[in-house]
C-alpha positions in Angstrom: -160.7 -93.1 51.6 -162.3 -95.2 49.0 -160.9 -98.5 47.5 -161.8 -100.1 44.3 -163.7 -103.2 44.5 -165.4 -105.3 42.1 -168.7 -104.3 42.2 -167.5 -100.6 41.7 -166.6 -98.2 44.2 -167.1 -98.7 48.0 -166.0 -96.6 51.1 -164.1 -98.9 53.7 -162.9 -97.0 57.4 -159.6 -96.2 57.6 -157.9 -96.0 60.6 -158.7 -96.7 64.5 -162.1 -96.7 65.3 -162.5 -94.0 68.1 -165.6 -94.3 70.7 -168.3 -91.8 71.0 -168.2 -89.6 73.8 -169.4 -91.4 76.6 -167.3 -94.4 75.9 -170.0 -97.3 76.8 -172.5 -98.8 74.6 -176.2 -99.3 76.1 -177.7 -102.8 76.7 -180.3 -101.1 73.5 -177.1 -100.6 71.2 -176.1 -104.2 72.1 -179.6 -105.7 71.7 -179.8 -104.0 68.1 -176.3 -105.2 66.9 -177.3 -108.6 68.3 -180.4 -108.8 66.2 -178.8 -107.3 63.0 -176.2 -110.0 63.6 -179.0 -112.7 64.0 -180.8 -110.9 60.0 -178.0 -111.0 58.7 -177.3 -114.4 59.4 -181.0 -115.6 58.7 -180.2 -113.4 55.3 -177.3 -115.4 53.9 -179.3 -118.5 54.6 -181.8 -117.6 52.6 -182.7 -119.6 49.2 -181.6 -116.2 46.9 -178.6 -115.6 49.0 -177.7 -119.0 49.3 -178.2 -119.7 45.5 -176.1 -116.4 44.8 -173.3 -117.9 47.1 -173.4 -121.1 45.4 -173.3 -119.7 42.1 -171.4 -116.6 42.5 -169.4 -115.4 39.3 -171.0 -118.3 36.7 -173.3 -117.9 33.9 -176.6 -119.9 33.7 -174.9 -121.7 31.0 -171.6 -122.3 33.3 -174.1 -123.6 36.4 -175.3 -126.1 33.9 -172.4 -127.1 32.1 -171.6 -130.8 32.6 -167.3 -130.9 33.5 -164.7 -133.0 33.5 -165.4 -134.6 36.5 -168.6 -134.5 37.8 -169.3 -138.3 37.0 -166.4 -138.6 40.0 -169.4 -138.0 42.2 -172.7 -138.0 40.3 -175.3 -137.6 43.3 -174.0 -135.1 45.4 -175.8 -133.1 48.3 -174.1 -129.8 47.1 -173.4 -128.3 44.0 -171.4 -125.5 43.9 -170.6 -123.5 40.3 -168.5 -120.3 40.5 -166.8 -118.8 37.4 -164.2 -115.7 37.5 -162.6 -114.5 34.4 -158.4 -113.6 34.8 -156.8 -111.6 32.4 -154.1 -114.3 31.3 -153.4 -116.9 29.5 -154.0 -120.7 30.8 -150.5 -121.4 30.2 -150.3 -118.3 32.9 -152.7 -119.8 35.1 -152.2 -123.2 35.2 -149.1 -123.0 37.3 -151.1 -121.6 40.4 -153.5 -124.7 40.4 -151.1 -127.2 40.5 -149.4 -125.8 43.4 -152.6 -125.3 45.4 -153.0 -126.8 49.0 -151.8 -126.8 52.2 -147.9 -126.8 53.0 -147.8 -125.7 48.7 -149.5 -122.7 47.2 -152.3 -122.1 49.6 -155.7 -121.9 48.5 -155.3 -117.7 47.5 -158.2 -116.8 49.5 -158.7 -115.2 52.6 -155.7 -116.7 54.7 -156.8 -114.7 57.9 -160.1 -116.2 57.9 -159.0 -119.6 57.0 -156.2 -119.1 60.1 -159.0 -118.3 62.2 -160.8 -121.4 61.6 -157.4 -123.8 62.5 -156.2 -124.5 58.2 -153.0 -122.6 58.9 -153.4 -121.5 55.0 -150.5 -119.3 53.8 -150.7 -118.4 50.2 -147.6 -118.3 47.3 -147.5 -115.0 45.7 -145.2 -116.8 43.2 -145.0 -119.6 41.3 -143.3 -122.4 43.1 -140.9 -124.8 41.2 -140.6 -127.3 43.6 -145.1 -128.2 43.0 -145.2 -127.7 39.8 -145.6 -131.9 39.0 -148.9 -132.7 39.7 -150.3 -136.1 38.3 -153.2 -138.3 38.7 -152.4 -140.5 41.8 -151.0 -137.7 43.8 -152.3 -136.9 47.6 -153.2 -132.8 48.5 -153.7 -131.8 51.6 -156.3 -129.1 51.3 -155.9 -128.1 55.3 -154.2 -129.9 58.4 -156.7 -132.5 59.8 -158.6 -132.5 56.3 -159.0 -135.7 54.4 -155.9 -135.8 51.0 -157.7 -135.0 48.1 -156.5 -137.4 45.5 -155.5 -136.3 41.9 -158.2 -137.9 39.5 -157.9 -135.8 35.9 -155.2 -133.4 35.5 -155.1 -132.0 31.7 -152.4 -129.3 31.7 -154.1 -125.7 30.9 -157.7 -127.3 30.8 -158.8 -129.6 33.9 -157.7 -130.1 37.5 -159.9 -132.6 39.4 -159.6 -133.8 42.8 -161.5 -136.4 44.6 -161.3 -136.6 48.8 -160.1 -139.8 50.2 -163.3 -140.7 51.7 -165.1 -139.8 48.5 -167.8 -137.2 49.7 -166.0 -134.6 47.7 -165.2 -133.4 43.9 -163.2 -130.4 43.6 -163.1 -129.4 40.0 -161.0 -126.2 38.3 -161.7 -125.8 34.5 -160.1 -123.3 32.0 -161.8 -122.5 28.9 -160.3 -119.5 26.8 -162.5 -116.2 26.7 -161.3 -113.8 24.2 -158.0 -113.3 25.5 -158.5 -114.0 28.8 -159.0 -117.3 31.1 -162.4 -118.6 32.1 -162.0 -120.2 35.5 -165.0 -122.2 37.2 -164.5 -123.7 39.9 -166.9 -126.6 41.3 -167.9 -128.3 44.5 -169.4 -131.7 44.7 -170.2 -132.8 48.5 -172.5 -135.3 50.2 -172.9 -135.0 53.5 -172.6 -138.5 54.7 -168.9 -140.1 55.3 -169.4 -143.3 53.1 -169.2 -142.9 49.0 -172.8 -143.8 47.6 -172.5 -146.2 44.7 
């Protein structure tokens, strides 16, 4: 069976995985996943994958582009730029970013994952009345345990902006209008360190 990802058509296993005859991997078998493991890790890490993951989705142009927001934290460590287009409206989309967080919206990513690592993320399939006011001033909790993101610009349909408590962090959503569609780009600003530089 075949499902239709983004990059085009890719098989994915269906069904339980059933063991070779024999039933028990060799020490060899275990020794060879182990060190594709350990590639594949030293793989993601490298400076083409890592610039990929940082930039995943966004033009040149978009990577570049100077937001609403970025003077929140002009220095930072990180710089992460990723762009999807969404075939709606802002007015359609808008709604979802308000109501983002934990104990809201969720963050509509991968919920299992971000379960795994302790977030206890669930994410709204529909828009949510009761986090639909969102304005400058107002706390987010991103994940349990996480410092409140505070509210910094929040232009209805154009620019959501968060800023963490502690300061080492930007979040930025932007919507620009491409063709019909919405441009979303999303962008990180981090430094590493837990005082704000000045």
């Amino acid at each position: 069976m075949t499902r239709q990802g983004d990059s085009g058509r890719m098989p994915l296993p269906v069904g339980p995985r059933r063991a070779k005859p024999g039933g028990m991997r060799t020490a060899g078998w275990t020794g060879i996943g182990g060190a594709a493991l350990l590639a594949a890790t030293a793989a993601a890490y490298s400076p083409p994958a890592r610039r990929w993951y940082l930039t995943y989705g966004a033009s040149g142009e978009e990577v570049g582009q100077v937001l609403p927001g970025d003077e929140l934290l002009p220095d930072p460590d990180l710089l992460s730029t990723r762009a999807v287009t969404i075939e709606a409206a802002p007015a359609t989309v808008w709604p979802w970013l308000v109501q983002m967080g934990s104990g809201r919206g969720g963050a509509y990513a991968f919920d299992w994952l971000e379960n795994l690592l302790g977030l206890d993320m669930h994410s709204a399939d529909e828009i949510l009345p009761e986090f639909q006011c969102l304005a400058v001033g107002d706390l987010v909790s991103l994940a349990p345990e996480m410092s409140e993101m505070r509210v910094e610009i929040c232009e209805p349909e154009r620019t959501l902006a968060f800023r963490s408590t502690d300061g080492t962090w930007v979040r930025i959503f932007h919507l620009t209008i491409r063709w019909l569609n919405t441009r979303l780009i999303s962008r990180n600003r981090m430094i590493s360190g837990r005082e704000e530089r000045s």
